[in-house]
N, C-alpha and C positions, 0 to 999 in steps of 0.2 A: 349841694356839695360841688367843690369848683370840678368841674372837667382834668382831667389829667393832661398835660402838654400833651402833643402828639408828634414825635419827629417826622419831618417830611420825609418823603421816601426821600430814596438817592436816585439821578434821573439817568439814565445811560445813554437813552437815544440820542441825545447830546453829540455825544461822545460817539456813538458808531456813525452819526451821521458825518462828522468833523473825518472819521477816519474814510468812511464812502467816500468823502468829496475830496480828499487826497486820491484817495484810488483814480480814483476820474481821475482827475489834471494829468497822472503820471501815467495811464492812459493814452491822453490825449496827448498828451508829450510822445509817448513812443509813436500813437500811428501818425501825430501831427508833422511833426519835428525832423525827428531822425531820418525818414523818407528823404525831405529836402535838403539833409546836411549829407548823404550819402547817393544822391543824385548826379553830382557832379564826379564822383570818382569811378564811376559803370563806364567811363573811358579806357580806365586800367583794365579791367576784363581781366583780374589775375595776374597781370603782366610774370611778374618776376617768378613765380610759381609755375608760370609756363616752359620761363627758360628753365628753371632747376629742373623740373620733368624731361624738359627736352635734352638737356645736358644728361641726366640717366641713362636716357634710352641711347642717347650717343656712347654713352660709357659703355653701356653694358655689351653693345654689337664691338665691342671692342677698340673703340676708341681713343687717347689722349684724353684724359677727363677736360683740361685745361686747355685743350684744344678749341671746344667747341666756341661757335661765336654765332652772335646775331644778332642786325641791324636794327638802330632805333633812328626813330624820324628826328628826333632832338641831340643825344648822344652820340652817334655814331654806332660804333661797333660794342658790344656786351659784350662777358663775358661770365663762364660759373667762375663765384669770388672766394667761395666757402673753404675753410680748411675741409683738408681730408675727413676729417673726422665728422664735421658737418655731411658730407658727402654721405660718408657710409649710412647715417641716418637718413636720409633722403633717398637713399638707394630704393627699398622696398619698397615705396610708394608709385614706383617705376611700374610696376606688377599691377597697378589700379589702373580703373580709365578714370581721364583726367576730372572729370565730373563728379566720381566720387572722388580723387583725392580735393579737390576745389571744397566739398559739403564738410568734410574730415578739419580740413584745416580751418575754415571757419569758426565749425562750433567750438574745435578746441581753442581758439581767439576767446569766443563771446566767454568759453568756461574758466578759462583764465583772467577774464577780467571780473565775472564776477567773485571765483575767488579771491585774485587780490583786494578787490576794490572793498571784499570784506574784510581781510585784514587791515586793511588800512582805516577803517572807516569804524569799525566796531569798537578800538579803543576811545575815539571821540566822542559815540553815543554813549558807553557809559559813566565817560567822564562829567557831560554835561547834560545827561540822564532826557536823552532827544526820544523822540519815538522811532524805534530802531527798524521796522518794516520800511514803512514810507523813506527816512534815512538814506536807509539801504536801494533800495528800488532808485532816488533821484540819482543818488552817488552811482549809479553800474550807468544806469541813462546819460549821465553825464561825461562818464570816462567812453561810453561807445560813440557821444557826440565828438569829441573832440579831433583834433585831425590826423593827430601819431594812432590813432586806432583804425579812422576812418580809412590811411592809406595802408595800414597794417593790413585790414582784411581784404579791400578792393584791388591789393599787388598780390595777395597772399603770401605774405611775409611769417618770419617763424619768431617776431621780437616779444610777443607775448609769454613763448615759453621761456623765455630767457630771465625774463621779468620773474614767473612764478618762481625761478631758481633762486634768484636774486634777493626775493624778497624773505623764502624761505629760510635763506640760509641768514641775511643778516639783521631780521625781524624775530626769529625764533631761535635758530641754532645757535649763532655765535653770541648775542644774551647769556643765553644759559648755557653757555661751554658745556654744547651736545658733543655728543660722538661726535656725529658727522659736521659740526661745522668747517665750513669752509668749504666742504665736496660742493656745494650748489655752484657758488663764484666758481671754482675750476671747472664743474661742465660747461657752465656758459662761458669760460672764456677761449675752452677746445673749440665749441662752435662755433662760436663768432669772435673776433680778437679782443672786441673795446669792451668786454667785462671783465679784461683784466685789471681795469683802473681801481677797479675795486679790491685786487691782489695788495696793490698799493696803500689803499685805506685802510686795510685791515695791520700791514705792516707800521704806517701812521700810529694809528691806536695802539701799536705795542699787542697786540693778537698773536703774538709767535705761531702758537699751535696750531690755529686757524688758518694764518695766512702759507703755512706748512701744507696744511694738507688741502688746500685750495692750490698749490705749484704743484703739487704732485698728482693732485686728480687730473690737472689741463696735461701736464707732462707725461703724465699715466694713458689720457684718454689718445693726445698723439701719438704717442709710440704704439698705441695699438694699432690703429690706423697705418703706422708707417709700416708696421708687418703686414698687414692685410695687400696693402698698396704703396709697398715702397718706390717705385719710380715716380708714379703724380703727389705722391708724397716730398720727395726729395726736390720733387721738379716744384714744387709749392713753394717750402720752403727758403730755399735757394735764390727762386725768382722770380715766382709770380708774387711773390707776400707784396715783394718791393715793386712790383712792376704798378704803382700808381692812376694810368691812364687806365687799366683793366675794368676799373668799377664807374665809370663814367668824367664827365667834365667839371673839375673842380667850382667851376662861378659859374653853373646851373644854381639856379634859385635853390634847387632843393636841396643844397647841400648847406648848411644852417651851421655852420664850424667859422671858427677864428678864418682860420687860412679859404673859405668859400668867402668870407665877405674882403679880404683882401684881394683873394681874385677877382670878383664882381667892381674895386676900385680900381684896379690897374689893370682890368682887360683893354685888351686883346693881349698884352705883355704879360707875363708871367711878376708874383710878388717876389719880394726881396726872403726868402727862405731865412736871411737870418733874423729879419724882424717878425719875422711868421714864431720861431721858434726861442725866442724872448719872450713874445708876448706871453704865448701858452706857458712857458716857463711862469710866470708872475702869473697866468692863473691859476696854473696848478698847485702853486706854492698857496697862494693866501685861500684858495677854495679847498685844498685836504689841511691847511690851518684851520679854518674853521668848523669843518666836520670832524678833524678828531679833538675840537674844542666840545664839540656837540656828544658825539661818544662818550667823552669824560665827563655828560654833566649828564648823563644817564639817557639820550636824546637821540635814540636808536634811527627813528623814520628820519630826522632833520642830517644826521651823519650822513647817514647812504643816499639820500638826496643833492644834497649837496656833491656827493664823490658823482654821483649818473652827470650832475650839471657839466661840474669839470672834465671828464669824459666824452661829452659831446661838444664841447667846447674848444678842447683842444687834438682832439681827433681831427685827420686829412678831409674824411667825406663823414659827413653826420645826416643823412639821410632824413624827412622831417617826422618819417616812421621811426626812428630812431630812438626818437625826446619823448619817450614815456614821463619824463622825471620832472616835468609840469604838476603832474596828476597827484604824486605826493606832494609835492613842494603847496598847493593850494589846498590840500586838506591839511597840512603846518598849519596855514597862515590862519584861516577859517579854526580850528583847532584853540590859536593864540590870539582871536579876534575875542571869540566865546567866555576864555580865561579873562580877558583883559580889562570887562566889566567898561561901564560906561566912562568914555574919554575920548582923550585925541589919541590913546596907541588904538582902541578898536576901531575909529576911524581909520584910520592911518592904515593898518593890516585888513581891514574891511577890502579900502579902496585897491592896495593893493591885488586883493584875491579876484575881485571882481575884473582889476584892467586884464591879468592874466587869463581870465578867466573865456573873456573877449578875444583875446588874441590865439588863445590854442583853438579856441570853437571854429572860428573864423580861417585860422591858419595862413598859411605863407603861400601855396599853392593848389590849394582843391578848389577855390575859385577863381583863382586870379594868377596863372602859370607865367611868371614872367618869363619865363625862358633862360637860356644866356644871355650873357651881359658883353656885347662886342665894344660897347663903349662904356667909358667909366660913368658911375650913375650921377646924374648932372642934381638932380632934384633932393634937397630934406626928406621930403615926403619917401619918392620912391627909392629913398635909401632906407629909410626907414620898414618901409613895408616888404624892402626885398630881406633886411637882415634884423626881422621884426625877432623871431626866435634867438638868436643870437646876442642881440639886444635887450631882451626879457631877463635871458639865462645871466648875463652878467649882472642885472639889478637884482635878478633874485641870490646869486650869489653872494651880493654883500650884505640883501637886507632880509632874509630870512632870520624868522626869531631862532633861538636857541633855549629850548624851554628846558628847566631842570627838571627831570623826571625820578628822582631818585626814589621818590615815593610811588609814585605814579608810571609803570612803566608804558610804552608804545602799543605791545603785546599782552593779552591775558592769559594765565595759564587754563583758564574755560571759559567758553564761549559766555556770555552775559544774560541773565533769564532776558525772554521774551517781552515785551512791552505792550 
């Protein structure tokens, strides 16, 4: 009598062993890697976390908030830049030594990046049903390699939490006309000014209700402030908003903005303010054109992407902690590489994610500080590489895809099972 077939078993070792050898590399990525890309910025030593601490304790013995100042070897003179209302939250951290608030602000960096970096990232795995651990792990590895993070944590800077607000509000709230949409964009733009660009985008898109209660939460969050501290309120307002020199030298390398790379061409002289303010005009116009083309095609991450570019692009000082908005813009592209199935567009979107890819890792300054610019830049090259960000931001502005999502949105309404 013949033997009965016998199915082979199913082999899994395979398969854990494929998953073991990811673990390694990503690993070996963190303790290889990352050391070496955050080597160079243990110069900062906190910098700017320093001054905001020391601006506190000047405040608090009773000072002119807006008074305080201190010397930088490159700069000149600092100064605290934050609205009031930023202030107030910074106040109680006055109350810590500075070493615990340095630990504090840190890990709430590392926890905001990998929260977003899973919002960002989770809809891709499972669109394109990736293995979502490993995924996950390279994508946080990769956003803490890059150098708007790298100088985020080594200044200790607060642009992370700005980020979580941002992306909350117009990744999940504003979608699904939440309550709260819109409240995220107005705290972050009480805090810091240039997330109001995004006030803008939502008014774009036709958001009425939205971009309502995003004016009235920033307008909400000042006036509170202005009560609490109405003279360095008033005194902000009035004159330090405008007082431009306050937050440093326009055509320092690290200022990555339209108007930085026109300074860096026409130092030691000052640019032509009205061609500064054309230009940004015609960026602003044709980049919230085609982010609220993107909103309208169901294209949540590529919209608000697109509005962070424009934002830092035609802002005075764009700082290169600033330019989060790399980090979505290259999970797009990667995203519409995947979609795109074999060709010249997955080529084409490939090549692009990877040169960006290069150039945020690498960055404008954590290796290679060009300094100011006392002479106008003579060289292709070192034009290039001083206003490499700037340069990026406008190719990604015209050539980022615009995927229709109408089926498929950005966000999930639950988390994706496990892989």
């Amino acid at each position: 009598m013949p033997a009965e077939p016998v199915t082979p078993p199913v082999v899994v070792e395979d398969d854990h062993g494929g998953r073991a050898a990811r673990r390694i590399i990503t690993v070996l990525a963190l303790v290889a890697v990352l050391p070496a890309l955050y080597l160079p910025g243990r110069v900062h030593d906190f910098f700017d976390l320093k001054i905001y601490m020391r601006a506190m304790d000047w405040w608090a013995a009773g000072n002119p908030l807006y008074d305080y100042a201190q010397l930088d070897r490159v700069q000149g003179t600092l100064y605290f830049t934050y609205p009031p209302f930023g202030a107030l939250l910074l106040s109680p951290f006055a109350l810590l030594r500075l070493g615990v608030t340095v630990t504090v602000f840190t890990l709430l960096t590392v926890l905001a990046v990998v929260v977003t970096t899973r919002w960002l990232v989770d809809p891709v795995i499972a669109r394109h049903h990736l293995p979502r651990i490993f995924t996950l792990t390279v994508a946080v590895l990769f956003v803490l390699a890059v150098e708007s993070t790298r100088e985020t944590i080594t200044f200790g800077q607060i642009n992370m939490l700005l980020v979580v607000l941002i992306l909350a509000d117009l990744l999940f709230a504003v979608p699904r006309n939440g309550r709260w949409a819109g409240v995220g964009v107005g705290l972050a733009t009480a805090l810091k000014l240039y997330p109001g660009i995004f006030i803008v985008y939502l008014l774009a898109c036709r958001r009425w209700r939205a971009a309502a209660t995003a004016s009235a939460t920033a307008v909400g969050a000042t006036l509170l402030a202005a009560a609490v501290v109405p003279r360095d309120s008033w005194r902000y307002w009035t004159h330090e908003l405008w007082a431009t020199d306050r937050v440093g030298r326009t055509d320092y390398t690290g200022n990555q903005s339209l108007l930085g790379l026109l300074n860096r061409l026409t130092a030691p002289q000052e640019p032509d303010r009205l061609l500064w303010l054309a230009l940004a005009g015609m960026v602003a116009g044709y980049g919230l054109w085609r982010a609220t083309r993107a909103a309208r095609a169901g294209d949540a991450l590529t919209g608000l992407t697109l509005t962070g570019l424009v934002g830092s692009l035609i802002s005075p000082i764009t700082w290169t902690h600033h330019i989060y908005w790399f980090v979505p813009a290259i999970v797009v592209l990667v995203d519409a590489a995947l979609a795109a199935g074999p060709g010249a567009d997955r080529r084409w979107l490939g090549l692009l994610a990877v040169g960006a890819t290069m150039v945020i890792v690498y960055g404008v300054v954590s290796f290679q500080d060009w300094g100011t610019a006392q002479v106008p830049t003579d060289t292709v090259v070192e034009f290039v590489l001083r206003n490499a960000y700037v340069l990026l931001g406008l190719v990604l502005l015209a050539a980022l895809p615009i995927r229709h999502r109408s089926n498929q949105p950005d966000t999930l309404p639950e988390m994706p099972t496990r892989r």
